[in-house]
C-alpha positions as CSV (number, residue, x, y, z in Angstrom):
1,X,0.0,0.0,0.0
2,X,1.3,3.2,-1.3
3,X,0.4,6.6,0.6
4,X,1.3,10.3,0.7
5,X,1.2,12.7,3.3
6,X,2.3,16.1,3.3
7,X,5.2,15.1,5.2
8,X,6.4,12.1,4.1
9,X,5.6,9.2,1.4
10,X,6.1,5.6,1.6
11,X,6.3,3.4,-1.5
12,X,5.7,-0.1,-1.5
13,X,8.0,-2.6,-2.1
14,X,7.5,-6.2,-3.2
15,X,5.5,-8.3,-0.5
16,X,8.2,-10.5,0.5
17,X,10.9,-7.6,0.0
18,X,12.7,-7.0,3.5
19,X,14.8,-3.8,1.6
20,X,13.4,-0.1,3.0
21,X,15.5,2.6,1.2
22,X,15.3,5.9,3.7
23,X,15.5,9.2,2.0
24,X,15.7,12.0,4.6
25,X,17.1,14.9,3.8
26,X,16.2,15.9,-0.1
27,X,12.8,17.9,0.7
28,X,12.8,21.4,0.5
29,X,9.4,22.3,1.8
30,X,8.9,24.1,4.9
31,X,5.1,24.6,6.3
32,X,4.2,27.7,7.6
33,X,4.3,27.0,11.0
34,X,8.0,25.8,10.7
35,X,8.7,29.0,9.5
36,X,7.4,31.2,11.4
37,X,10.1,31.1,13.9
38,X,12.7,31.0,11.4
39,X,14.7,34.4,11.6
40,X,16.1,34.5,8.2
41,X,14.9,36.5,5.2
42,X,12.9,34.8,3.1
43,X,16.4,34.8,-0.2
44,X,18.8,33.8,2.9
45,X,16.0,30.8,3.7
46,X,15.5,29.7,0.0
47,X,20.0,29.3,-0.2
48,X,20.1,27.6,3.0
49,X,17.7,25.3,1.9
50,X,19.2,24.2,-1.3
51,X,22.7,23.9,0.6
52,X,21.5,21.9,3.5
53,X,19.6,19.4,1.2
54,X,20.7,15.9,-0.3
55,X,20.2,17.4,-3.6
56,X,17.8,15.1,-5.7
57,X,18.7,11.7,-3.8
58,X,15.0,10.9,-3.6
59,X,15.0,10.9,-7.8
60,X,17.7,7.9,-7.5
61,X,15.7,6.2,-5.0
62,X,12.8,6.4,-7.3
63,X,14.9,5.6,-10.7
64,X,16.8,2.4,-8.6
65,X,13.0,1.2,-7.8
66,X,11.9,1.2,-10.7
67,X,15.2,-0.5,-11.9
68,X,14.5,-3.4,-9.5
69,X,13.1,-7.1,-10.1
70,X,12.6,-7.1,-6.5
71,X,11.0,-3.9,-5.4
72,X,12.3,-1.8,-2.1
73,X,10.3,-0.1,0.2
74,X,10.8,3.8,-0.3
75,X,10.6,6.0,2.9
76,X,10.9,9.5,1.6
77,X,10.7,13.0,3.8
78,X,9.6,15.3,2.1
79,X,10.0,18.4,4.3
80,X,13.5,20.1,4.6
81,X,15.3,19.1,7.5
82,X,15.3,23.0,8.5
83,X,11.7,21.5,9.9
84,X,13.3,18.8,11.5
85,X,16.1,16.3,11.5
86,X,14.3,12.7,11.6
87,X,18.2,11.1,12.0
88,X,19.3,12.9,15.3
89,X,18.6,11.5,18.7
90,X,16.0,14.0,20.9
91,X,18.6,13.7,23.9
92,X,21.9,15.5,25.0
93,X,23.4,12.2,23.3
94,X,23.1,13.9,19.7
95,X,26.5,15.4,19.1
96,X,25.1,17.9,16.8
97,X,23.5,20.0,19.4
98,X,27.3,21.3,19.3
99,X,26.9,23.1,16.2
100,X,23.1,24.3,16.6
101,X,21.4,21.1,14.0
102,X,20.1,18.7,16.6
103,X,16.9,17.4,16.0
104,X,14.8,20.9,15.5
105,X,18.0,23.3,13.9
106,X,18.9,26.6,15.6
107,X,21.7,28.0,13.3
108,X,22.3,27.6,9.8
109,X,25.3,25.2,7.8
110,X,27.9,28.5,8.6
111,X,26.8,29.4,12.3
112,X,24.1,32.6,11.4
113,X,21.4,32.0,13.9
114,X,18.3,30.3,12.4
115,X,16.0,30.5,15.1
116,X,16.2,32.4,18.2
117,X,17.8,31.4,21.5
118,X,14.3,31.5,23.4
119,X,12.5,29.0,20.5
120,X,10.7,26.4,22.2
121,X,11.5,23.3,19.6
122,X,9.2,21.2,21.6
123,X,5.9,21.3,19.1
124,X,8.1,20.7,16.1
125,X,9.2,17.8,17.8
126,X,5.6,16.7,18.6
127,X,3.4,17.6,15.2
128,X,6.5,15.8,12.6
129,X,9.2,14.2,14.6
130,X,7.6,12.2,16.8
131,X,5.0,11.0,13.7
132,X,7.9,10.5,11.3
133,X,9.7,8.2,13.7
134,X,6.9,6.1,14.5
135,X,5.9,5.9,10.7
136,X,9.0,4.5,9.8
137,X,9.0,2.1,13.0
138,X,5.9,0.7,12.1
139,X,7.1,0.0,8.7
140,X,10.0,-1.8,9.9
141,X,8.0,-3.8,12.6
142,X,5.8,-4.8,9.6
143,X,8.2,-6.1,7.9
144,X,10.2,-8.1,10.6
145,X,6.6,-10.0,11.0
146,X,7.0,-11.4,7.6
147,X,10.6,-11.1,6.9
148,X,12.1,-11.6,10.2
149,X,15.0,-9.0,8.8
150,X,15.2,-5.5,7.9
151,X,18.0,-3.9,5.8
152,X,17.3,0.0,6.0
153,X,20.1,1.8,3.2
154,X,20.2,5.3,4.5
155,X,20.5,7.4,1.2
156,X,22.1,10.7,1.7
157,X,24.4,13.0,-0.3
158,X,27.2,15.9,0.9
159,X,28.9,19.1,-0.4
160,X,32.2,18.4,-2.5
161,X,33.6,21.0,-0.4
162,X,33.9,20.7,3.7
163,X,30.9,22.9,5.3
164,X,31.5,25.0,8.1
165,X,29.2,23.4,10.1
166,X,30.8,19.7,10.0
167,X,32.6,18.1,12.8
168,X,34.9,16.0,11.5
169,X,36.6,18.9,9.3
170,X,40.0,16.9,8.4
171,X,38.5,14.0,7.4
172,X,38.7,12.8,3.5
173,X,36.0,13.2,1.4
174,X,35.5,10.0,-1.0
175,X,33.4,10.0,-3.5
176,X,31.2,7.3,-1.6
177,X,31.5,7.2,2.4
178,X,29.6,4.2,3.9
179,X,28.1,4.8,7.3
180,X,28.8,1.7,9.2
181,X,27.2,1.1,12.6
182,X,29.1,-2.1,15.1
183,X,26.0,-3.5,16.5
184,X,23.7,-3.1,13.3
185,X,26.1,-3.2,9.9
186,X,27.6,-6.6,9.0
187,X,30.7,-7.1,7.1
188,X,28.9,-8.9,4.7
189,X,26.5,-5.7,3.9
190,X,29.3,-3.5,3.4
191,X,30.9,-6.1,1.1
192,X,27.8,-6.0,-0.5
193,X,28.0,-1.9,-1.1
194,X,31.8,-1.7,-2.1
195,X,31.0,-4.9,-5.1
196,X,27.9,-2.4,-6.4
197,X,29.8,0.6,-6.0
198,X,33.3,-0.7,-7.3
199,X,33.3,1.7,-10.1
200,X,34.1,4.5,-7.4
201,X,37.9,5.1,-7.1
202,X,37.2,6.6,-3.4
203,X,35.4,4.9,-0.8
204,X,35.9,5.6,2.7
205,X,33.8,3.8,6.0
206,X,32.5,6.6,8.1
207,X,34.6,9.6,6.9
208,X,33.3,12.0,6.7
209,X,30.6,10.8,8.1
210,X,30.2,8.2,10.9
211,X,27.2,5.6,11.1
212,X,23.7,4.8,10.1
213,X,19.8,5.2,10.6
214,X,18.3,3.1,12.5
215,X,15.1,3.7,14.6
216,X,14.9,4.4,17.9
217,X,12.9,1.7,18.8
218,X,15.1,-1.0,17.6
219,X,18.8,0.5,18.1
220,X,21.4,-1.5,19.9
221,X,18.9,-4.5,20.9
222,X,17.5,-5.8,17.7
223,X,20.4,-7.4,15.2
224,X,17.8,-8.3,12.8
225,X,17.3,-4.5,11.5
226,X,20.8,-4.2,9.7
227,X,21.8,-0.4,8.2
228,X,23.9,1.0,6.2
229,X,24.5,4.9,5.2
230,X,25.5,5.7,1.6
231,X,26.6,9.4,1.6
232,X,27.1,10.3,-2.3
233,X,29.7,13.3,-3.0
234,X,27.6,15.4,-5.2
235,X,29.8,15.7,-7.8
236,X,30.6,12.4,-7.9
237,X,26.6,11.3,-9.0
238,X,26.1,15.0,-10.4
239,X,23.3,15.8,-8.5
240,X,22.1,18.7,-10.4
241,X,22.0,17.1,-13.1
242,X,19.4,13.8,-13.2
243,X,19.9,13.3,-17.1
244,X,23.9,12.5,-16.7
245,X,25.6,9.3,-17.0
246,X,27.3,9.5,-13.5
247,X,23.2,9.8,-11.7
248,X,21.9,7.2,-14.0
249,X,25.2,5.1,-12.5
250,X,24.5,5.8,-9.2
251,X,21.0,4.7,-9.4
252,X,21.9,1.7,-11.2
253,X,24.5,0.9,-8.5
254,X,21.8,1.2,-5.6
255,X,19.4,-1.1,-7.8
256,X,22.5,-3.6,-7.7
257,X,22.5,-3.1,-4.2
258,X,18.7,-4.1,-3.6
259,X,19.1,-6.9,-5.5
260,X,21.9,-8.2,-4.1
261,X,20.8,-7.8,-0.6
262,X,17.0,-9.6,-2.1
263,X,18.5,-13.1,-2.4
């Protein structure tokens, strides 16, 4: 069953498909009541945006389903993560509170201030974190009923140049970095990536980037809901550019993937 809402859309995979593919950062909508404690001008909004975004991953999530024998379920937000961040942690565990982009963001990707010190992030949290989460728990518990194994791949993409607003500023900056988490990424499933991705000359595991989605619900005490991050260099899969070799490569690549991880 396929459905839509304003805030996120789930696709349907194949009925015995165990595959969810996790898009979470390429919206760029932001509802009004997001934005009405934004402090930015409305051009200064619009830039931030389009930087912040994993720019038109959702379109090679969409291009590697259709690609695939053996259909993945597609989990797709479709608000900017200036609404919120489904991927951080709601605690003081979520190292991004450092920087001002925990789970509801109070500065922008170079420090500005992108909501005001007093902003109280608690019914963002409530109206689409909260919603989003258990959305994408249910589908997961769903699936573990039939399947009795999950393999979320966590699509995201990242600036070919280091942002200010990134921890880890020294690290290298492959053209594929795959997020790898101890308790829920097996060697075999990044085996698995590196094979469908073997046409990239630079793959790094978590640099710049370190680990993987999983949800809440399930992290660290359920082995059968495996992860793995994929975060694309944009250059590397021109993401500006869905008509070019390199994006229809890429989206080939993450089909190989699904099937791979199918049998």
């Amino acid at each position: 069953m396929n459905f839509e809402l304003d805030q996120f859309s789930l696709i349907a995979g194949s009925p015995r498909s165990h595959v969810i593919i996790h898009v979470p950062h390429a919206g760029l909508t932001i509802p009004v009541d997001a934005c009405e404690s934004i402090v930015l001008t409305e051009a200064d909004l619009t830039s931030e945006v389009s930087v912040i975004a994993d720019t038109n991953t959702q379109l090679l999530a969409l291009e590697a389903y259709e690609m695939s024998s053996i259909k993945p379920h597609l989990f797709i937000n479709n608000l900017s993560r200036l609404v919120v961040d489904p991927e951080r942690c709601l605690d003081e565990s979520e190292t991004m509170n450092a920087v001002g982009m925990g789970a509801v963001y109070t500065q922008t990707h170079d420090g500005q201030t992108l909501r005001d010190a007093g902003f109280d992030p608690q019914p963002l949290v409530e109206r689409y974190f909260r919603p989003y989460s258990e959305s994408l728990s249910a589908l997961v518990a769903q699936i573990l009923t039939n399947e009795d194994r999950v393999v979320i791949i966590d699509l995201h993409s990242y600036a070919t140049n280091t942002l200010p607003y990134e921890i880890h500023q020294n690290d290298a900056r492959p053209e594929l970095c795959i997020g790898i988490d101890d308790f829920h990424t097996s060697e075999h499933l990044v085996d698995l990536v590196a094979k469908s991705f073997d046409y990239f000359d630079e793959v790094e595991i978590n640099q710049p980037f370190k680990g993987t989605y999983v949800p809440i619900y399930f992290y660290g005490v359920d082995a059968r809901v495996q992860s793995v991050m994929l975060e694309l260099r944009k250059d590397a899969y021109c993401a500006e550019v869905p008509t070019d070799v390199r994006f229809k490569q890429t989206a080939i690549a993450i089909a190989e993937l699904v099937q791979a991880l199918s049998k």
